[in-house]
C-alpha positions as CSV (number, residue, x, y, z in Angstrom):
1,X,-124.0,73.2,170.4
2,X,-124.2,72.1,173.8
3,X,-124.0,74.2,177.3
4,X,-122.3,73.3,180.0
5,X,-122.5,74.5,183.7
6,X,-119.9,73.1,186.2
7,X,-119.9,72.9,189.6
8,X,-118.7,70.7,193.0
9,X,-115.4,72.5,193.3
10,X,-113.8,74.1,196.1
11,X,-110.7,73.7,198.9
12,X,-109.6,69.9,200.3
13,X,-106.9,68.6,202.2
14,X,-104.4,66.3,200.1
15,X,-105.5,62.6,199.9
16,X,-108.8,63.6,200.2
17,X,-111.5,63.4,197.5
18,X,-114.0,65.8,195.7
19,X,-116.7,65.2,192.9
20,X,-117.6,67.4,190.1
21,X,-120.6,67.9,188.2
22,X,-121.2,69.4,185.2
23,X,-125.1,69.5,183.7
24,X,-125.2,69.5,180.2
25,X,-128.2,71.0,178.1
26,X,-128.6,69.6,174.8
27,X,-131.7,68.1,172.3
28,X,-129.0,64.8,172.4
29,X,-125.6,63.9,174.1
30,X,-126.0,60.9,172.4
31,X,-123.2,62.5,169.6
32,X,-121.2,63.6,172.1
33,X,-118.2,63.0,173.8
34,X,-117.9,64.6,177.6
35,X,-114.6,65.9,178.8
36,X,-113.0,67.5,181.8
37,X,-110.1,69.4,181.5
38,X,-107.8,71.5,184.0
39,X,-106.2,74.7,183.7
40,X,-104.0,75.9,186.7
41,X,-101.8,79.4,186.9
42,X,-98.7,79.9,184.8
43,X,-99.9,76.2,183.3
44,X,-100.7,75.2,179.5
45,X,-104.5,73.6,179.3
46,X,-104.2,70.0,180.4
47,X,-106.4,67.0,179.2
48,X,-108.0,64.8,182.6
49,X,-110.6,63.1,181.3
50,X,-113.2,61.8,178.7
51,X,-116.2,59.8,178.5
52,X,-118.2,59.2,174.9
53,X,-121.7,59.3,175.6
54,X,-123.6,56.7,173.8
55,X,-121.0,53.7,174.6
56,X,-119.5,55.4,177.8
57,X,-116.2,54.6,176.9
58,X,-113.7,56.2,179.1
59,X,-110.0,57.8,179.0
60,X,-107.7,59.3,181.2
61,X,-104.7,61.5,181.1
62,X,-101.6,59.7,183.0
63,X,-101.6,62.1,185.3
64,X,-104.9,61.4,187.1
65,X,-105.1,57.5,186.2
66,X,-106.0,55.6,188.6
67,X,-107.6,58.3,191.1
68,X,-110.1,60.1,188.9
69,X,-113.4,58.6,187.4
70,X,-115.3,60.0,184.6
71,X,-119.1,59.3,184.7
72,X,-122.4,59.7,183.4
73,X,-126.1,60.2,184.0
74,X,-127.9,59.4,181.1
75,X,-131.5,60.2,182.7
76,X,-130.0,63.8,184.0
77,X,-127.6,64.7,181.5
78,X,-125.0,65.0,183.8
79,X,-121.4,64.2,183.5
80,X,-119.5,63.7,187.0
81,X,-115.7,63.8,188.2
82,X,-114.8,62.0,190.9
83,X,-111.3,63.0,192.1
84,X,-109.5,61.1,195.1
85,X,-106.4,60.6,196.6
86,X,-106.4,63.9,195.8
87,X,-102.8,66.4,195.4
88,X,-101.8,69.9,195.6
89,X,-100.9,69.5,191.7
90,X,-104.2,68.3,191.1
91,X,-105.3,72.4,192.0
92,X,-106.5,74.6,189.2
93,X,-109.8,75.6,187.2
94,X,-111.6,72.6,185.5
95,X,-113.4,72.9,182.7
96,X,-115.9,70.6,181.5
97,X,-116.1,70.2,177.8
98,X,-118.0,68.9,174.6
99,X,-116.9,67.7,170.9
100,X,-119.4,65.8,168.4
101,X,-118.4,62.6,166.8
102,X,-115.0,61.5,168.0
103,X,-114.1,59.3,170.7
104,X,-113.2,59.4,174.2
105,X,-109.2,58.7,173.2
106,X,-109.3,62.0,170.3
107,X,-110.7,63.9,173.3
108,X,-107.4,64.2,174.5
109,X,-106.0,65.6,171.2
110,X,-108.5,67.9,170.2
111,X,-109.6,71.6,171.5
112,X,-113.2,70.6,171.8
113,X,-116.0,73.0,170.8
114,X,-118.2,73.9,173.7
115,X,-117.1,74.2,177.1
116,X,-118.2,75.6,180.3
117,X,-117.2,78.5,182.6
118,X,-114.9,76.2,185.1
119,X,-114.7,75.7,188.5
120,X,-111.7,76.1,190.9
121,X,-110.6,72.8,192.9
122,X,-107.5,73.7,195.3
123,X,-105.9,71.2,197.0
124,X,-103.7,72.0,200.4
125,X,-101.2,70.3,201.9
C-alpha cells in the first residue's frame, strides 16, 4: 500500500497553467504505476494521466493530450502534473492514484488501489 498526499491546486484564469504535486510514501514505487485522475460535479471519474515508475512510461487521456505532462522525481518520490493552456472543463477535484504491476496504458482502464484525498483546480473564464 502506498499513501498519497496531493497538493498545488487552486483558482487560474483559462490558458493559464498550474502544476500538481502529489508525494508518495512507500518502501518502493519502483512496482508502481502513478496516476492522476479528475473528478468534477455531476461528472463520472475521469482518467488524465499515468506514468509507470520504473520505465517512466507515460499516457494520457484525449482529453488533456497535448497540454498536460505527467512526471516524476525518483530521488523525492514525487509525482507532478503539469497542466497548461489550461480550460474551464479542465475544473474539478484531482486525485492522484496508485496500482501495482500494470502499465501506464491499463491505468486508464483500471480503478487503481490507493489514492489520495484530491485537490480542487478551478479554472475561470
Amino acid at each position: 500500500q502506498v499513501q498519497l498526499v496531493e497538493s498545488g491546486g487552486g483558482l487560474v484564469q483559462a490558458g493559464g497553467s498550474l502544476r500538481l504535486s502529489c508525494a508518495a510514501s512507500a518502501r518502493t514505487l519502483t512496482i508502481y504505476t502513478m496516476g492522476w485522475f479528475r473528478q468534477a460535479p455531476g461528472k463520472e471519474r475521469e482518467f488524465v494521466a499515468a506514468l509507470k515508475w520504473s520505465v517512466i512510461s507515460t499516457y494520457y487521456g484525449d482529453s488533456v493530450k497535448g497540454r498536460f505532462t505527467i512526471s516524476r522525481d525518483n530521488a523525492k518520490n514525487m509525482v507532478y502534473l503539469q497542466m497548461s493552456s489550461l480550460k474551464p472543463d479542465d475544473t474539478a477535484v484531482y486525485y492522484c492514484a496508485a496500482a501495482r504491476f500494470i502499465t501506464a496504458q491499463n491505468m486508464a482502464r483500471i480503478s487503481p488501489d490507493d489514492w489520495g484525498q484530491g485537490t480542487q483546480v478551478t479554472v475561470s473564464s
